[in-house]
N, C-alpha and C positions, 0 to 999 in steps of 0.2 A: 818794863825796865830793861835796858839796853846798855852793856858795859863791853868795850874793848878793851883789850890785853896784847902787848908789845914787849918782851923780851927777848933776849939773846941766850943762847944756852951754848956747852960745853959737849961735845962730844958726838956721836955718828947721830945721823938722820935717823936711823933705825931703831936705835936705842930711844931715843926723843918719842921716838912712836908708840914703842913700847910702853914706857913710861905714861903719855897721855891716853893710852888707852888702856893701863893698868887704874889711873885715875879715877878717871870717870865709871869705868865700869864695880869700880870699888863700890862706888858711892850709888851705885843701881842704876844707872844711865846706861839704855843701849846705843852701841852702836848702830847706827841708822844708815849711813854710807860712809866710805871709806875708797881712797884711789892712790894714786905715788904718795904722794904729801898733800892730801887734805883728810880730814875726818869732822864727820858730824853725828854726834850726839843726842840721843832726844829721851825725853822724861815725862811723864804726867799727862795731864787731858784737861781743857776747860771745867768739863765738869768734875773731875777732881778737884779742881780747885776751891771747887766750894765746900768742897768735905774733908780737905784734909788740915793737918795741923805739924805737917812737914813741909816749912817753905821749897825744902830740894826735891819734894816731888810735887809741884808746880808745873802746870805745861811748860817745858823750854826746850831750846835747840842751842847748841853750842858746836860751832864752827869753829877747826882748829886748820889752821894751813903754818905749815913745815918747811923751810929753808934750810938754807944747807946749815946756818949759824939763828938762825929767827924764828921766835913762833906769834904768830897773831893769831889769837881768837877771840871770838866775838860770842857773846852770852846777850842769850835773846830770852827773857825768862817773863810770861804771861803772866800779868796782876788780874785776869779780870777775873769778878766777883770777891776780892778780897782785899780788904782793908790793911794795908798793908805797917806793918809796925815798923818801931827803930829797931828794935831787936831781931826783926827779918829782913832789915835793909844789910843790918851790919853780920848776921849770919852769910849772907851772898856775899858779903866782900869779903869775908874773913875766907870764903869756899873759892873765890876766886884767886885772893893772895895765897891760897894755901897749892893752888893747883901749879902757878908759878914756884914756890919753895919747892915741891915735890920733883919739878923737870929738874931746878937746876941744884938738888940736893938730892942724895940719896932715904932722907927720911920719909917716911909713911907720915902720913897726914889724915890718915881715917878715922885713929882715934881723937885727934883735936877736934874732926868735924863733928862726930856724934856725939862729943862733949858740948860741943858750941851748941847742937842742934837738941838736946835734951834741954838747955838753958833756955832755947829760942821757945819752946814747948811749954816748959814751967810759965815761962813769961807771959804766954797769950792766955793762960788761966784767968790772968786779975782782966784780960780784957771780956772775957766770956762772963766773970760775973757785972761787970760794969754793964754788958745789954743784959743782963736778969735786970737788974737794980731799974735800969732804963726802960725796960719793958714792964716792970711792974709800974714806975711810976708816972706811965702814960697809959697804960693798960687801965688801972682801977677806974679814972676819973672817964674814960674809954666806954667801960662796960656800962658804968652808970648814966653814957650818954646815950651807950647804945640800948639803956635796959629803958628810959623814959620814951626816948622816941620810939624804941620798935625797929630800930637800923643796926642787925646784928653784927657787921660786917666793918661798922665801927670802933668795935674791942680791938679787930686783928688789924686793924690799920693804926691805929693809935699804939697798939703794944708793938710791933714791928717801928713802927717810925721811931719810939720813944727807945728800941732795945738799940738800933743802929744809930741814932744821932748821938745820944750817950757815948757810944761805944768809940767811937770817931772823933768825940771829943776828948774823951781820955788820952785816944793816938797822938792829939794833935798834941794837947797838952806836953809828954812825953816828950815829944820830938822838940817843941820850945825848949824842954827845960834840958835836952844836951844841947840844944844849940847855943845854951845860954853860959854851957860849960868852959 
């Protein structure tokens, strides 16, 4: 998932700097490099990705470069291994519009984020049991193919297949029914 950011801001280069790098490092993003006017950010690891239940700490890098009046950055943020929801789509834009409001306003935005991001938490709950539900009900008819034939290897294929295609269907569902908003 790949998002650019183009505003204009209000006041010295320096302060700007400051600013995006009180940001991000609020929210547990180190600084990775840093030069006159550019900074880049990084967070997470692939294989985190599969175990956490914090879209913001997902592998990503975010690239900020600095003008004298402009900031662009670019949020480079890695889906792999995870299914990704509405409610983790719209937590990153809500983190990215919020990172925007923070340059060019003096307000703190870290308690809106881990407000948004305890919601984004709550919410992957109902998708966790949707692959139990999914996994059981591929799973039993699974075990009892695997228990006649003798091919034990068929429960974990069938309870895996049944836990994630469920689970994706829910997503998808979901995502219809805002687009349907």
């Amino acid at each position: 998932m790949k998002r650019n950011l183009n505003f204009k801001f209000e006041g010295s280069m320096e302060e700007a700097i400051q600013k995006v790098k009180e940001y991000f490092v609020s929210q547990g993003f180190q600084l990775y490099r840093g030069s006159e006017n550019s900074l880049v950010f990084k967070r997470g690891s692939t294989l985190l990705n599969m175990v956490t239940f914090n879209p913001l700490k997902w592998n990503s890098t975010i690239s900020v470069e600095i003008t004298d009046s402009e900031i662009k950055a670019l949020f480079d943020i890695d889906t792999s291994f995870q299914a990704v929801t509405l409610k983790e789509e719209q937590l990153w834009e809500s983190f990215i519009n919020n990172f925007k409001e923070s340059i060019q306003s003096s307000f703190d935005y870290c308690a809106i984020n881990k407000k948004l991001l305890k919601e984004t938490k709550n919410n992957s709950w109902k998708y966790v049991k949707a692959a139990v539900i999914g996994g059981l009900a591929a799973g039993i008819p699974g075990g009892t193919i695997a228990y006649l034939t003798g091919a034990g290897s068929v429960v974990g294929i069938a309870t895996a297949g049944g836990a994630i295609s469920y689970m994706m269907h829910q997503i998808e569902q979901d995502k219809k029914k805002n687009n349907a908003i």
